[in-house]
N, C-alpha and C positions, 0 to 999 in steps of 0.2 A: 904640838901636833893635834888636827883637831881629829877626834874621833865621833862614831855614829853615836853612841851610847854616853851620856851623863854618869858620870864616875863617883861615888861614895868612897870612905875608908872601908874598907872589909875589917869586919870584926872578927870572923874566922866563926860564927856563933851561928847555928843550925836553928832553925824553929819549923816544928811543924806543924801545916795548915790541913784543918777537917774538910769535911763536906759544907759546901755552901753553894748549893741549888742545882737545879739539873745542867748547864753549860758549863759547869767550872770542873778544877782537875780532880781525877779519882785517881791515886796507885793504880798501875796495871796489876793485876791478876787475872783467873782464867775467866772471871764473872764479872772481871771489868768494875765491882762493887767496893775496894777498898778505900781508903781516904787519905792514906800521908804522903805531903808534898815536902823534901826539902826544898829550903831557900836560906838565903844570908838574910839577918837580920836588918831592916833596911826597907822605905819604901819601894817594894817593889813591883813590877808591872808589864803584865806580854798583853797588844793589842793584835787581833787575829783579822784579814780578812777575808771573806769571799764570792766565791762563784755565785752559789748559787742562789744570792739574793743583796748585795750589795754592804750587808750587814758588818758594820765592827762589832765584836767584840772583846772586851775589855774584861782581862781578869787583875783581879788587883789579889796581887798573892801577901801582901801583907795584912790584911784586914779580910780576908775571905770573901771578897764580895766578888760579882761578877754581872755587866750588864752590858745587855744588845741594844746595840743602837742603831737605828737606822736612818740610814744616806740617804740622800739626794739620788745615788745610783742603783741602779739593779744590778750591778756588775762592781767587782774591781780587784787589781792586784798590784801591791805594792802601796806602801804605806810607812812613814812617818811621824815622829811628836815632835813638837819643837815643846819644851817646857818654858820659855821664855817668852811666849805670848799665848800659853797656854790649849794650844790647837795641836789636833791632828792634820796630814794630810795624806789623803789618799789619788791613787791612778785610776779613775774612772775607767770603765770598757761599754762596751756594747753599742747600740745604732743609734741612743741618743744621747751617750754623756762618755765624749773623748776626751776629759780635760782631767788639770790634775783640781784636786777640791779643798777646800781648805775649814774646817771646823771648828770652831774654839768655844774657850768656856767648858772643857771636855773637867777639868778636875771638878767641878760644883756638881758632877753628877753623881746622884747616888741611886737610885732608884734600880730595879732591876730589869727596865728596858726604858727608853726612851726614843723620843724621834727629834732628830736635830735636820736643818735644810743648812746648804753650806753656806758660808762667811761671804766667799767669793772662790774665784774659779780662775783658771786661765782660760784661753783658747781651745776651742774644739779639735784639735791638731792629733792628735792620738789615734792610734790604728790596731797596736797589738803590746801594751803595756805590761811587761814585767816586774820589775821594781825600781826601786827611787832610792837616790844615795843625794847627800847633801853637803854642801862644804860652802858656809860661811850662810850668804844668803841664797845661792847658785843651789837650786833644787836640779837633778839629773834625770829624765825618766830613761830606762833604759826601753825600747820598741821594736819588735824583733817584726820584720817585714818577711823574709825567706831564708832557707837553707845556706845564700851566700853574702846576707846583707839584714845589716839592723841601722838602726838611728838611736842617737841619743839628743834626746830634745832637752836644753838648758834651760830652764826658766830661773829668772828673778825674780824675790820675794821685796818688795818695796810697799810702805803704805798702803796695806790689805790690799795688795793684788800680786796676782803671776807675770810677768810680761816674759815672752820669748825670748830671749837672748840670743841662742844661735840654736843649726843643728848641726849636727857632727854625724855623719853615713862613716861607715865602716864597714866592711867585707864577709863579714858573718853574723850568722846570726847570733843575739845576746838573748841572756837573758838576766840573773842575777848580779847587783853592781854593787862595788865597796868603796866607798875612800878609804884607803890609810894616806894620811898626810894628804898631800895635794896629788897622790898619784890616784888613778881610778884603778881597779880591777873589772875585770869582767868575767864570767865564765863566757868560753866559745862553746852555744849549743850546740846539738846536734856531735857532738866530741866528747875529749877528756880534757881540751887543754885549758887554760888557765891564760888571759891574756892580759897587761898591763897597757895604762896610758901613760907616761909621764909627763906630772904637772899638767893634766888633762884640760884647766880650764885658760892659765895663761899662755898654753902652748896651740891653744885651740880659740881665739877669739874674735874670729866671725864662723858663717857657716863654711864647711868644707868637709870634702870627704878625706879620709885617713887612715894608717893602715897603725896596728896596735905597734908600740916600742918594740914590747918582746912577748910573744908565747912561749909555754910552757905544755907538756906533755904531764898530768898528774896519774902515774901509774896505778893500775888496780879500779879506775873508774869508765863507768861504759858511758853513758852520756850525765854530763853535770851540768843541775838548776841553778840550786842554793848556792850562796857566798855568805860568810860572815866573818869577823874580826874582831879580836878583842886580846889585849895582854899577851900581843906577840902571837897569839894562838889563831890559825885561819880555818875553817870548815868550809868542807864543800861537801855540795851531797850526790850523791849515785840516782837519777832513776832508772837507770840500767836500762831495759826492753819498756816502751811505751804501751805497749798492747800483746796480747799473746795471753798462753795458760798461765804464765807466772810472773805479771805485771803486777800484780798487786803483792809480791814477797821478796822482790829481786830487788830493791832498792837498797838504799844506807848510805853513810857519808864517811868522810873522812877525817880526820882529826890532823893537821902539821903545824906540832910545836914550832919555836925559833924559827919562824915562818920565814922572815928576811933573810936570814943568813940564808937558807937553804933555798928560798928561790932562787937569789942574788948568784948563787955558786953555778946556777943549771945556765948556760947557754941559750941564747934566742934557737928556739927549735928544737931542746932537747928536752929529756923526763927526769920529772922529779921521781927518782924510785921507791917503789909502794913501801922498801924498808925502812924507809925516812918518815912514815905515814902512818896510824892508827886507823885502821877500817872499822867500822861495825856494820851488821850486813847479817840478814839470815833471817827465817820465817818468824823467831820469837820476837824481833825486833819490831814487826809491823809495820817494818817498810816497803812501799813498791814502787810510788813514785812522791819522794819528798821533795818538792817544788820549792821547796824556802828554809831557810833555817835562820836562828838565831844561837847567838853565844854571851854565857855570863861567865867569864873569867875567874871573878870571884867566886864562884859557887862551883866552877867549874861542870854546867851545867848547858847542854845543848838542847834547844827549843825545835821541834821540826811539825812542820807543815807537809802533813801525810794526804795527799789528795788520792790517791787510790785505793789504798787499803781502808774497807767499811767505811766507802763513801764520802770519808773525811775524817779527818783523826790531828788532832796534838796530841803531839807526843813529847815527854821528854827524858831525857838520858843525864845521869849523874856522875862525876869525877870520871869524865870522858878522857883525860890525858893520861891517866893509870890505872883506867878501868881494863887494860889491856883490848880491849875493842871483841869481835868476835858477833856470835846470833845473844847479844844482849837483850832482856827484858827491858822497857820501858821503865822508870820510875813514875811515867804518868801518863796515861790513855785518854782521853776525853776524846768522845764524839762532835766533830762540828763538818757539819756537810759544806762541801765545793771549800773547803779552806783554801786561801791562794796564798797568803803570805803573814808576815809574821814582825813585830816590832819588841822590843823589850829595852823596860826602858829603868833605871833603879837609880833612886836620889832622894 
């Protein structure tokens, strides 16, 4: 099965990372000043990007370093590493750069900011890019148009370039996309549910429009961004009310073990119930609208992309599958304005 994330052995071995410079992770506390990060022993690696200035950055949590790099774009969301030829790629936004982008050469960086211009690009095609799910050479962007309609734009990665493949319109809006196996997920914006493709790309092989396999109803969530996968475990996140008094506290995500079994069990059009589900959720969490998320398995360790709360924020949460969920403290706060999405990547 291919999966998002590059797999290591788990060693079960905790090591904790200090302060190393002003972008990288601090423990949450009330002064936001502390410094221990768990992680699994292991190279590992969460790339961030965002709003409001186009900017990756790169924390490398096994060597303490961290460093801003700057795109080709003033905008983007959604974002990939392929380790195999040693590149990131991101989903351009804004009025002059709709494509997806492709960067490499990204490990030989060490310095604590650089400027890279991209490798190569696809087509200008992009309108409202959310994120990018990959499976084999077939890059996804998921493009969310309106309240009743998104596009997913397929490109192909062939001898350093992107070329279109097809697009696929579907009836709601998207935004966050997964592969497990060859199936695609999606969240349905604007909702709670949870939509599947199957076998999304040989079932979909030129353009056309199309209506998901099966929806799902995920109980206990007001509207959902993020998607992420990993060791059976699936996340989705809450950002509950987009604007109002309490947009910047209302948000949180979900935790569902044995994901399979228990989607598989739910009916086309019915709800997963919130008792099958780990919430975490409430003002100590620092979430209000978490737009992205990632998951380490291993570490058991949830990454979130907090775009509301102080302006931008990683965060991240520890032993989220028996942490019993709840107004959980962050195990990690950092500051990073217009954050939009989120990669991790350990190998």
């Amino acid at each position: 099965m291919f999966n998002k994330k590059q797999k290591i052995m788990n060693t079960g071995k905790l090591l904790i990372l200090g302060v190393f410079g002003a972008f990288t992770f601090a423990s949450c506390s009330d002064d936001d000043n502390n410094d221990d990060m768990p992680m699994n022993e292991a190279s590992a690696n969460l790339y961030a990007t965002s709003h409001a200035d186009g900017n990756v950055t790169h924390y490398d949590l096994t060597n303490s370093t961290t460093t801003t790099i700057t795109t080709s774009a003033s905008d983007s969301e959604g974002i990939y590493v392929s380790p195999e030829d040693d590149s990131f790629t991101i989903a351009a936004r804004g009025a002059t750069q709709t494509s997806v982008q492709a960067y490499v050469g990204i490990s030989d960086i060490i310095m604590s900011t650089v400027n890279l211009t991209a490798a190569f690009s696809g087509p200008s095609i992009l309108q409202n890019p959310r994120d990018i799910a990959v499976n084999g050479n077939f890059y996804v962007v998921a493009d969310s148009q309106n309240a009743n309609a998104g596009r997913f734009f397929v490109f192909e990665k062939s001898n350093g370039s992107f070329t279109l493949s097809r697009t696929i319109t579907t009836d709601f809006s998207v935004w966050g996309i997964e592969f497990v196996g060859n199936d695609l997920y999606a969240v349905v914006d604007m909702s709670n549910e949870l939509a599947v493709f199957t076998n999304f790309l040989a079932s979909n092989p030129a353009d056309a429009t199309v209506s998901a396999s099966k929806r799902v109803a995920i109980e206990g969530i007001v509207r959902t961004h993020g998607i992420a996968f990993d060791g059976g475990t699936m996340i989705m996140s809450d950002i509950a009310a987009a604007s109002g008094d309490n947009a910047a506290t209302d948000g949180g995500f979900h935790v569902i073990t044995n994901f399979m079994s228990k989607f598989n069990a739910v009916a086309d059009g019915g709800t997963l119930a919130v008792g099958q589900q780990i919430r975490y959720a409430g003002a100590a969490t620092l979430m209000g609208n978490p737009v992205n998320v990632e998951y380490d398995a291993d570490s058991d360790t949830v990454y979130v992309a907090e775009l509301a709360n102080g302006g931008g924020r990683v965060l991240a949460f520890t032993n989220v599958s028996t942490g019993g969920g709840g107004n959980a403290t962050p195990a990690v706060n950092n500051s990073l304005a217009g954050v939009s999405s989120l990669y991790f990547y350990k190998g």
